[in-house]
Backbone as CSV, one residue per row, in Angstrom:
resi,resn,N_x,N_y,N_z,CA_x,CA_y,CA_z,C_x,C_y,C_z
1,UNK,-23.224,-60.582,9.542,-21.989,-59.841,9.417,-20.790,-60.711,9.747
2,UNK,-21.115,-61.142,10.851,-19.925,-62.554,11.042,-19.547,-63.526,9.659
3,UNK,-20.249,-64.093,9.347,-20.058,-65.067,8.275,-19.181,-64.430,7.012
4,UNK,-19.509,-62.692,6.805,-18.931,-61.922,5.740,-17.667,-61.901,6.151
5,UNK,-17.696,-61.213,7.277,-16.290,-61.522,7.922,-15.394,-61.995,7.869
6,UNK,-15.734,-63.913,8.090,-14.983,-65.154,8.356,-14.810,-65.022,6.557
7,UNK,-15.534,-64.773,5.248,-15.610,-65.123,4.114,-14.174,-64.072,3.684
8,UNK,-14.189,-62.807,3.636,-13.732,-62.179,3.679,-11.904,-62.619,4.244
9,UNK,-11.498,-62.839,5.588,-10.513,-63.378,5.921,-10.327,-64.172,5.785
10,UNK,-10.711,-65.221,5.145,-10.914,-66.293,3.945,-10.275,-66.238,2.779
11,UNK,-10.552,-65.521,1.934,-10.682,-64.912,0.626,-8.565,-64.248,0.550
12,UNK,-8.615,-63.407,1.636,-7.552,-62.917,2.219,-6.420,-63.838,2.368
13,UNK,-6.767,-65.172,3.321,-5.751,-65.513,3.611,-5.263,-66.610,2.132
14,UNK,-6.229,-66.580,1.467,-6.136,-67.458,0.006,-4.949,-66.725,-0.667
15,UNK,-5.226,-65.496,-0.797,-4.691,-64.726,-2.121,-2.971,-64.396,-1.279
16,UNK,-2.966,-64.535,0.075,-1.608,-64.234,0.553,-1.006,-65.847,0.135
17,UNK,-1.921,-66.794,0.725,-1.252,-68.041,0.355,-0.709,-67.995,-0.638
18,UNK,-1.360,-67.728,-1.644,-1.204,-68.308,-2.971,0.475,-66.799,-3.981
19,UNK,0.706,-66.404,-3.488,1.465,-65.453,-3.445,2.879,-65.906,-3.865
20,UNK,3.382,-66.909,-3.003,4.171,-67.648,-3.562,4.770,-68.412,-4.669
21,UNK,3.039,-68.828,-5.302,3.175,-69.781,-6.155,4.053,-68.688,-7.444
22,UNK,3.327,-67.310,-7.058,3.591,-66.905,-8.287,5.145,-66.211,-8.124
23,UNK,5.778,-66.434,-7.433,7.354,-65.901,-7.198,8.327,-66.370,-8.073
24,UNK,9.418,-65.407,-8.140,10.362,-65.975,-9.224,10.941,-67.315,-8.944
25,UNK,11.172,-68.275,-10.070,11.397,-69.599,-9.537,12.980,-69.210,-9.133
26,UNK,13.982,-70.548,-8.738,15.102,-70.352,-7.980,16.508,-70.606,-8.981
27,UNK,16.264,-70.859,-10.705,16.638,-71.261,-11.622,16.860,-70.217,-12.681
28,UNK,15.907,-69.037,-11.966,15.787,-67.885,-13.260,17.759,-67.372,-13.686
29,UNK,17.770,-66.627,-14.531,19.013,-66.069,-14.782,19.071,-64.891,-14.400
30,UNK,20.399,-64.697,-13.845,21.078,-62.916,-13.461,19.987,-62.542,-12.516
31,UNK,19.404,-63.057,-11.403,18.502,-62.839,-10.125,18.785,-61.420,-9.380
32,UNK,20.505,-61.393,-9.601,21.013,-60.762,-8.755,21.009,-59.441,-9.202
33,UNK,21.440,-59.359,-10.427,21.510,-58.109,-11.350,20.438,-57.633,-11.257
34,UNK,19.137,-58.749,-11.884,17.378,-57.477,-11.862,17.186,-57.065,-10.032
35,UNK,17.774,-57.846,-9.225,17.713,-57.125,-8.255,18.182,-55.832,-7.722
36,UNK,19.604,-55.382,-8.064,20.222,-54.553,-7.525,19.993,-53.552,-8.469
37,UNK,19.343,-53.593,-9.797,18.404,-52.336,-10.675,17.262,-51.990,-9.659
38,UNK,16.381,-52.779,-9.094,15.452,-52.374,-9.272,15.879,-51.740,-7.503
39,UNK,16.600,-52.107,-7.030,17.553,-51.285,-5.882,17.227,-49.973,-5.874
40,UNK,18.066,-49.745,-7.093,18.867,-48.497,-7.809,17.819,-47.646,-8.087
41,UNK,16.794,-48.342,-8.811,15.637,-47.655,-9.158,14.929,-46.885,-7.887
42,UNK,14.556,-48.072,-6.883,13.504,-47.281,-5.894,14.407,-46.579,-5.156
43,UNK,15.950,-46.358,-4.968,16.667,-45.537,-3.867,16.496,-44.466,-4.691
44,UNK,16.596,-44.055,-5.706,16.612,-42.495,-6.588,15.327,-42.193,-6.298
45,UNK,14.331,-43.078,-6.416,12.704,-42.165,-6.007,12.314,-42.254,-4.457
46,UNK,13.354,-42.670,-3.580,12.876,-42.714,-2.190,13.698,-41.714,-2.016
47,UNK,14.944,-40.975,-2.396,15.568,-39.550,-2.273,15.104,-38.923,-2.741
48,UNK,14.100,-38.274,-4.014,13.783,-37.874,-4.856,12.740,-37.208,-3.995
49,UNK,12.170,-38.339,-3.288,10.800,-37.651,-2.346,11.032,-37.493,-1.003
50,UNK,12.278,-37.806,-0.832,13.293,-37.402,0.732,13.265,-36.183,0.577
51,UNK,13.789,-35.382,-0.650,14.073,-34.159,-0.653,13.417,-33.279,-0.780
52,UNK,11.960,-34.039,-1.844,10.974,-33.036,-1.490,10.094,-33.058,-0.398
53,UNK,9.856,-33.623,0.542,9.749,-33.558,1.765,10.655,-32.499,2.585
54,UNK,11.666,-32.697,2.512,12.791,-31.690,3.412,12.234,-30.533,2.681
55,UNK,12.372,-30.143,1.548,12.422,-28.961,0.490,11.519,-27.907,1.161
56,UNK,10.028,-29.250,1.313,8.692,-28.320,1.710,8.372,-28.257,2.826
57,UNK,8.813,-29.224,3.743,9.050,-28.617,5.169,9.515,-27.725,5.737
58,UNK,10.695,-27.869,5.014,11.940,-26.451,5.713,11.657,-24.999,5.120
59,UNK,10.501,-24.906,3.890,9.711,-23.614,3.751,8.811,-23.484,4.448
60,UNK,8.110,-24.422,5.122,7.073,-24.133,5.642,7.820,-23.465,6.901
61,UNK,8.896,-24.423,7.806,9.353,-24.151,8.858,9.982,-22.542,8.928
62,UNK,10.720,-22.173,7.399,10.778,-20.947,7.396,9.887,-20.032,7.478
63,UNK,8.833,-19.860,6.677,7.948,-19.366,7.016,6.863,-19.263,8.417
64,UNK,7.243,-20.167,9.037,6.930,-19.449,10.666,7.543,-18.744,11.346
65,UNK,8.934,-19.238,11.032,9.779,-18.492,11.594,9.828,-16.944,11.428
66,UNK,9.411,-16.566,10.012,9.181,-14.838,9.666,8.944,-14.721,10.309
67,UNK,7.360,-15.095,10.219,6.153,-15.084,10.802,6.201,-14.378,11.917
68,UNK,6.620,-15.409,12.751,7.294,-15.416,14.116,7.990,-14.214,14.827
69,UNK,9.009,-13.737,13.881,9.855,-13.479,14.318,9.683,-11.086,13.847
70,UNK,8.320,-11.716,12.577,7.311,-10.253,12.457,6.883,-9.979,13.288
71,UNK,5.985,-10.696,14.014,5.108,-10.864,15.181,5.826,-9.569,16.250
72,UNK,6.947,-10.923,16.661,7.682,-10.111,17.817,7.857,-8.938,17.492
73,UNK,8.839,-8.608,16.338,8.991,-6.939,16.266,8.037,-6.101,16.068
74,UNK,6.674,-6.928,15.738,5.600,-5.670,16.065,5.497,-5.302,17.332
75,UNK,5.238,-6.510,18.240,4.597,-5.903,19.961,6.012,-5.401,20.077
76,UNK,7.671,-5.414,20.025,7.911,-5.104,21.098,9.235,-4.221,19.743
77,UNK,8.977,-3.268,19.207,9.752,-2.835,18.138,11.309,-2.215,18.762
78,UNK,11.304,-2.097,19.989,13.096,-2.089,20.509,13.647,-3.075,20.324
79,UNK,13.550,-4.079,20.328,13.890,-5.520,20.457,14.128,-6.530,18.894
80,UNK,13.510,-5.129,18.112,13.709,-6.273,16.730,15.291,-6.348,15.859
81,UNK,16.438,-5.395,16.666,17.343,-5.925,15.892,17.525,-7.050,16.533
82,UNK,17.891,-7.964,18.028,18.097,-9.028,18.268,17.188,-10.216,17.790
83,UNK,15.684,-9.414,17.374,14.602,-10.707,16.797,15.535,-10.723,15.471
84,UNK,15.874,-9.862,14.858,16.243,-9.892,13.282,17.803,-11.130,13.251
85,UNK,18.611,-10.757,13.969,19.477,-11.587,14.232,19.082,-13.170,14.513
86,UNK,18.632,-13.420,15.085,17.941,-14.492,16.009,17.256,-15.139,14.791
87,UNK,16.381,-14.192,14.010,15.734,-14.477,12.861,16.609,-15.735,11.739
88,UNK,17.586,-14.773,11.861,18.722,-15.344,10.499,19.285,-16.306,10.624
89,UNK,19.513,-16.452,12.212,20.108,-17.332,12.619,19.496,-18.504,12.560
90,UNK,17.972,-18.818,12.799,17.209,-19.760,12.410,16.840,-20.263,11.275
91,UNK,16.535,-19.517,10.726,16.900,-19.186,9.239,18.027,-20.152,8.627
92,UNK,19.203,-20.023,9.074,20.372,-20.664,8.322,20.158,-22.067,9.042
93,UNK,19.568,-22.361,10.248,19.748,-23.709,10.332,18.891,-24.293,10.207
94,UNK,17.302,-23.941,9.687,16.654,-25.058,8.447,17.504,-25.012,7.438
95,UNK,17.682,-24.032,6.744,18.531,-24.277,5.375,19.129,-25.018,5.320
96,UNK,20.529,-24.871,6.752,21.671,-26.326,6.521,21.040,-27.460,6.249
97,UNK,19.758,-27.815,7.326,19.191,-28.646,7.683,18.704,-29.639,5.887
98,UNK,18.140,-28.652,4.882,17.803,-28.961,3.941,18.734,-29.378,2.381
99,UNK,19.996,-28.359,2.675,21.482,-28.933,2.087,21.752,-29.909,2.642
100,UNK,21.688,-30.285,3.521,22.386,-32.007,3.966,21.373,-32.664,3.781
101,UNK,20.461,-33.026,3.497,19.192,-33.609,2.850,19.680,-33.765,1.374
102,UNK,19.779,-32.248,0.687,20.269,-32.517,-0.295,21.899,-33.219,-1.038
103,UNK,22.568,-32.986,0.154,24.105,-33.797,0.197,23.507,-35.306,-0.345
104,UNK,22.478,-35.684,1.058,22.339,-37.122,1.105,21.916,-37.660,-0.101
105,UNK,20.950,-36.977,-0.517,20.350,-37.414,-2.010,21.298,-37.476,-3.093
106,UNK,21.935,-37.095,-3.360,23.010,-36.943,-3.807,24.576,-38.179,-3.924
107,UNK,24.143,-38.429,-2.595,25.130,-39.417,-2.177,24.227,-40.330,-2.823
108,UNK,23.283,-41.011,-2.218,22.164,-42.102,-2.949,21.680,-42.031,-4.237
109,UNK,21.607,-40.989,-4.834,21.228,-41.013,-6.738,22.740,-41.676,-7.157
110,UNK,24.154,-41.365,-6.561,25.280,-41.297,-7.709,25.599,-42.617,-6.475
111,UNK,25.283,-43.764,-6.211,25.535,-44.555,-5.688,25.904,-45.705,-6.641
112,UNK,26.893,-46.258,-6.327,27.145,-47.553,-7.620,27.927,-48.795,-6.676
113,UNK,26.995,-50.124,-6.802,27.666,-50.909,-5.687,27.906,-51.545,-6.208
């Protein structure tokens, strides 16, 4: 198992070596330009999945909060207009929470440097 090992981190440290060779040379044209596309490119799909992340979190997070907030007004049904309040109130601050997510994305899709 040793020897596979050593062959293995071997094999590894070859293909990182050799990594270089295959890099853009230092002569190519407009370096700068295919760079700041391909910028452009991965910031729209790293917001893209920023937001759906926030999107499906902050339902999930809502949805405990019902949950939650059903719960209570079953055991203790005097008490559920302040759960209901309390409710909404939580309520609105995932939401914000998920509009400024969506602000941000927003800011980063219509970005031009």
């Amino acid at each position: 198992m040793s020897k596979l090992r050593m062959f293995m981190f071997t094999v590894l440290g070859v293909l990182f070596a050799s990594a270089t060779a295959f890099a853009q040379g230092a002569g190519a044209a407009d370096v700068g330009a295919d760079n700041a596309n391909t910028v452009l490119k991965w910031s729209k799909l790293a917001a893209g999945i920023g937001f759906a992340l926030a999107a499906g979190l902050g339902a999930l997070g809502q949805a405990r909060v019902a949950s939650s907030a059903a719960e209570g007004a079953a055991r203790n049904p005097g008490a559920s207009g302040r759960i209901q309040i309390l409710m909404i109130i939580g309520l609105a601050f995932i939401e914000t929470l998920v509009i400024f997510t969506l602000v941000i994305m927003f800011a980063i899709v219509n970005f031009k440097p």
